[in-house]
C-alpha positions, 0 to 999 in steps of 0.5 A: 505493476500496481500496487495492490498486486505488490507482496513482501516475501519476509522469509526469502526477503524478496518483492513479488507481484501476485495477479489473480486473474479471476476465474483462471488458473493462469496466475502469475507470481513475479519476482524482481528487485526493489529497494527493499530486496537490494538492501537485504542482498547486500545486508545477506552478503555482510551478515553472513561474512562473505567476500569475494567479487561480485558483479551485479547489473541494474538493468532497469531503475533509472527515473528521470521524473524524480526529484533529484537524489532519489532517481536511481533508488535501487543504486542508492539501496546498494550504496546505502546497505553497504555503507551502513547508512541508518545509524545517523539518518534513515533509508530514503523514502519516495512517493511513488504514486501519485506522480507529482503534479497529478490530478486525482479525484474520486478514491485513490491509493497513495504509494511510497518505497523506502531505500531501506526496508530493513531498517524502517520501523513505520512510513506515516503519510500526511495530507496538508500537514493531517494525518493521512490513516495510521502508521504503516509498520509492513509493506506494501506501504500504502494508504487511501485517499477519499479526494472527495474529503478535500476542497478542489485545488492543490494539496501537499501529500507527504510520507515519512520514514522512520528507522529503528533509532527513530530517524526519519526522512520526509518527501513530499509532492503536490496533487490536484484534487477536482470533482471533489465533494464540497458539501452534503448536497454535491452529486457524487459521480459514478464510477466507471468500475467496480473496485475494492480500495486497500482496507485502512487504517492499515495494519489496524487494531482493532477497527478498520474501513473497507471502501468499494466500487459499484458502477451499478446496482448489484447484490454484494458479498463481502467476507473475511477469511485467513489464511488458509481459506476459513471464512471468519465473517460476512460483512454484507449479503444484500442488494446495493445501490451503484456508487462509492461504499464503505464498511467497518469491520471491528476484529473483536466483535467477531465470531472467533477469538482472532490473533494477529496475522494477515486476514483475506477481505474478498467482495462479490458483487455479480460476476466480479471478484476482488480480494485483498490482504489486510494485517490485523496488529494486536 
């Protein structure tokens, strides 16, 4: 599992994880049980009027690192969905990368699930109390943090749920930021790999950020295409440095008329190929 591999199949209300293996026709596309997917079995079974017995197995969900209450999330979901829970507070969210306690430096992605997807409006994250990117309407809800953008030392990382009557519940964990950047003058270190970070803010209208990975010089191509495969730009065509990139990308200022929807940003950058989704909100 990582997050980025994480889709949300809004027709068949069900989570996947989809792994590009670049170069390959050997894909995978996996299916499996979520908070989000457990609600809509059981909000399916209520709408639609069924009854009878049903008998269905957790096999797996159990975490024992979790703060208490949120260590069988998946059971909670079912509990949650069948008892109507919402109409007074909203779903349980939970932090579900970094751990709490956790080092991080350099760029990493922040993670939460919500017990209830159904019902949930926005996840909004905050660092130190600031707000971290910009409400997150879709899963995957997820958001970058630069830790070099924070002094060395501990930090409180908090996400927020909101559900449709404008409840919300809050979770926060501890983090530990090292080999930060201090001042202009630092020395930022290499990364050990090329990676593309989640566009944020994300959705976005109409400017968004995209931050990359170059563990040594290369010539990079970034471009944005949609949906079916239609090339709507190029960000960059040119030789780049090694080290940590960033790039804004300004949805109006495109050569098209562009509509809401997810849009497809893929960098190359020698033999590398990276892609990911990212969903523009008018």
């Amino acid at each position: 599992y990582q997050p980025s591999r994480y889709r949300w199949d809004s027709g068949a209300q069900a989570a996947y994880l989809s792994i590009d293996n670049s170069g390959s026709a050997n894909d995978m596309f996996i299916s499996y049980d979520d908070t989000a997917t457990c609600a809509a079995k059981v909000n399916y079974v209520k709408n639609s009027g069924l009854g009878g017995l049903i008998v269905w197995e957790l096999g797996a969900g159990y975490q024992s690192s979790n703060p208490a209450g949120q260590q069988q999330m998946l059971l909670e979901s079912i509990k949650n969905a069948i008892n109507g829970s919402g109409s007074g507070s909203a779903p349980a969210i939970l932090i579900t990368s970094p751990s709490n306690g956790s080092t991080i430096s350099g760029n990493v992605n922040i993670t939460a699930s919500v017990s209830d997807i159904i019902k949930i409006t926005s996840v909004i994250f905050k660092i130190d109390g600031n707000l971290l990117g910009s409400a997150i309407s879709l899963p995957p809800f997820s958001v970058s943090l630069n830790s070099a953008q924070l002094s060395n030392g501990s930090h409180t990382l908090t996400a927020v749920a909101v559900d449709l009557l404008g409840n919300s519940k809050t979770t926060s964990i501890n983090i530990i930021t090292q080999n930060s950047l201090t001042d202009v003058g630092s020395t930022k270190e290499l990364p050990a790999q090329f990676k593309l970070e989640q566009n944020y803010p994300n959705p976005f209208n109409p400017s968004t950020n995209i931050e990359f990975a170059l563990p040594v010089s290369s010539h990079v191509v970034l471009e944005i295409y949609n949906m079916l495969g239609q090339k709507i730009t190029t960000l960059i065509d040119e030789d780049m440095s090694a080290g940590h990139h960033t790039v804004s990308w300004n949805a109006v200022s495109s050569n098209r008329q562009l509509s809401s929807g997810i849009y497809i940003y893929q960098l190359r950058a020698g033999n590398m190929v990276l892609q990911k989704k990212m969903n523009l909100l008018k």
